[in-house]
N, C-alpha and C positions, 0 to 999 in steps of 0.2 A: 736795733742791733741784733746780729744773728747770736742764738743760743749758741752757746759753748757746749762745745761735744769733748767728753774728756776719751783720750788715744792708747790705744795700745801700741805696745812696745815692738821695734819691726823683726816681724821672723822672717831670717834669711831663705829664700826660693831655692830648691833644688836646681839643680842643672836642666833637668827636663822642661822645668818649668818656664824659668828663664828663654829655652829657646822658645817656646810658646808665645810667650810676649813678646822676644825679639820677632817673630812673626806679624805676630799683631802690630807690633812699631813699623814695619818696613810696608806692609799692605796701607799704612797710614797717609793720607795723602799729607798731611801737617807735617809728618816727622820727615818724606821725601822732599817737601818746598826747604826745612831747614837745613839739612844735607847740600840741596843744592843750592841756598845761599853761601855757606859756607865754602863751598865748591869754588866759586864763583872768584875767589879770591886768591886760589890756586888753578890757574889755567893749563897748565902741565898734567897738575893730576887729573882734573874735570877732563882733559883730551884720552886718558889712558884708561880711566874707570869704566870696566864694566859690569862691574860687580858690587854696588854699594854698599855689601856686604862685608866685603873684603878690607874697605877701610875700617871698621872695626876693631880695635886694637885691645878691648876691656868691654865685657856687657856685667850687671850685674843686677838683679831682682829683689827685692824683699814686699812682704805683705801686713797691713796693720789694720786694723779697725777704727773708724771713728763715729763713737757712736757703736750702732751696730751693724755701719756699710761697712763691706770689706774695701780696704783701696789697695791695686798692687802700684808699687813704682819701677818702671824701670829706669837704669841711667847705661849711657853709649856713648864711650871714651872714642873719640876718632884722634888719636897724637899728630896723624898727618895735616889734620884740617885743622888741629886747634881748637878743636874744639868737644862740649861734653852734651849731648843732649838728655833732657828728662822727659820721658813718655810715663801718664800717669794715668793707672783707669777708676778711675770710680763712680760706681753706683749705674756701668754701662757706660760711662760720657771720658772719653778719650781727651785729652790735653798734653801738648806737646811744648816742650820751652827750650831753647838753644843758649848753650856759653859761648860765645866766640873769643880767643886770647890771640887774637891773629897781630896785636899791638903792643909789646913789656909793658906800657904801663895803661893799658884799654881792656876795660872786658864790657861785651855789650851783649846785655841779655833780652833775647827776642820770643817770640811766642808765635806761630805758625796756626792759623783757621784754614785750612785748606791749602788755597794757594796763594791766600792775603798772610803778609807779614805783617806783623802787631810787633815793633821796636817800644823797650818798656822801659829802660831804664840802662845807662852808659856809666859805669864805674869806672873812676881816671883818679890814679894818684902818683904824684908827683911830691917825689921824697916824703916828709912828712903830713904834707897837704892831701887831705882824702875826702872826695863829695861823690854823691849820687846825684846824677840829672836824668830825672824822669822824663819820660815824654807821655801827653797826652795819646791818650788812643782810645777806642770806643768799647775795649775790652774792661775797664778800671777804672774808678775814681782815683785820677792820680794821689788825690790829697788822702784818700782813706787806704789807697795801697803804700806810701810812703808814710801814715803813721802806724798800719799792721808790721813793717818789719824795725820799728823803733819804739813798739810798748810792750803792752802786758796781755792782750787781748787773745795772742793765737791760742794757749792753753794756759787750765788754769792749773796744771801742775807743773809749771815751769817759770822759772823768772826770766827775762831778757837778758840777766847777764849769764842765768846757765846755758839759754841758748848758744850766746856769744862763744863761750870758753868753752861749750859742749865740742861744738863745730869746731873753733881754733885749737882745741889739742888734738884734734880728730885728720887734720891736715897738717900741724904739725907731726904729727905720728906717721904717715904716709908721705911727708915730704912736698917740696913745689913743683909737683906735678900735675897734670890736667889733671890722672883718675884721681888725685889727691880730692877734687872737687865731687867727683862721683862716691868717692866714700864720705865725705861731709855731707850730700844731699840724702843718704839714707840713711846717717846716724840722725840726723835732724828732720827726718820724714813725718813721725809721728809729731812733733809739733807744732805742724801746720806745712803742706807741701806747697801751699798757696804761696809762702815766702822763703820757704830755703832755697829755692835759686838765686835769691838776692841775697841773705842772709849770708850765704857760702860764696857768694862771689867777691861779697866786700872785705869778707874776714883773710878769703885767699890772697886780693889784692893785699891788704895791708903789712897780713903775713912776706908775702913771695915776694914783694914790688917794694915792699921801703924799702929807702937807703940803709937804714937802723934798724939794727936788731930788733924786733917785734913779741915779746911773751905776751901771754895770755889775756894774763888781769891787765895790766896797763895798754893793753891794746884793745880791749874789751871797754876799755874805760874812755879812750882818747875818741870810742866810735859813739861814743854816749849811750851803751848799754848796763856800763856797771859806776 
């Protein structure tokens, strides 16, 4: 089992800095293959884009320690495409992961190596019915990436249900919006950035997508976190 690295808390990036790593995202060849899958599903805008930039609708940065690697996060709201990306550096090793919400009740979160797509894991909920279906891929043991965002293991200063209700009043607070998920993925960055892309996409789903009213604790409860 890997040592437990206990995280520091995320300090918000300057603007300057921010555009630094939006730099670094866009020279990325991972974070341009998820861009253009995304693309891909709007044929209109893919004909009119020349500026990949310009779809950009929200950037936003923060930096944390774990251990004593510094790791920065970026997240990249595009509203047009539906989508929220996480460009994440640490320790020099770049990683890129896509939200796509192009479906009311689909989000499927993908992960970009270049210009191979790594499909991880399809969040579908249907009224009160709410499942993750992992998909094998050569990046993850699926069985040990589906019990990392359902235990106790990412940090030892946090329980699984403050994770849950950390995130769910963190997008309750910002609303069912896509950047709604970009400010859940950096409140929730120091707890492991290996699993807030899923963590925050099932809590958005349950949130934004039931039929029924969705608080906190009893949603936190019904995902078998608390």
């Amino acid at each position: 089992m890997t040592e437990k690295q206990v995280t520091s808390e995320v300090k918000e990036l300057e603007k300057n800095e921010v555009e630094i790593l939006v730099d670094k995202a866009f020279a990325n060849k991972s974070v341009q293959t998820l861009i253009n899958k995304s693309l891909n599903h709007y044929p209109s805008i893919k004909a009119t884009s020349t500026d990949l930039r310009a779809l950009i609708t929200q950037s936003s940065g923060g930096e944390f320690t774990k251990g004593t690697i510094p790791v920065q996060v970026l997240t990249l709201v595009m509203e047009e495409l539906q989508t929220v990306i996480t460009f994440t550096v640490e320790n020099a090793e770049f990683k890129a992961i896509s939200h796509f919400y192009g479906h009311s009740s689909v989000i499927e979160v993908t992960q970009a190596v270049g210009e191979n797509l790594f499909p991880i894991v399809t969040i579908k909920i249907n009224g009160e019915h709410f499942e993750y279906e992992w998909h094998t891929n050569p990046l993850y043991d699926v069985n040990e990436l589906r019990s990392s965002t359902q235990n106790n293991e990412l940090n030892p200063m946090w329980s699984k249900c403050t994770i849950c209700t950390t995130v769910c009043d963190t997008i309750q607070g910002t609303g069912c919006t896509i950047a709604s998920t970009a400010a859940c993925i950096m409140a929730c960055a120091p707890i492991g950035t290996f699993a807030c892309p899923f963590i925050c996409a099932g809590v958005f789903a349950l949130v934004c997508y039931s039929e029924n009213k969705v608080t906190c604790g009893p949603g936190c409860k019904s995902l078998g976190f608390c």
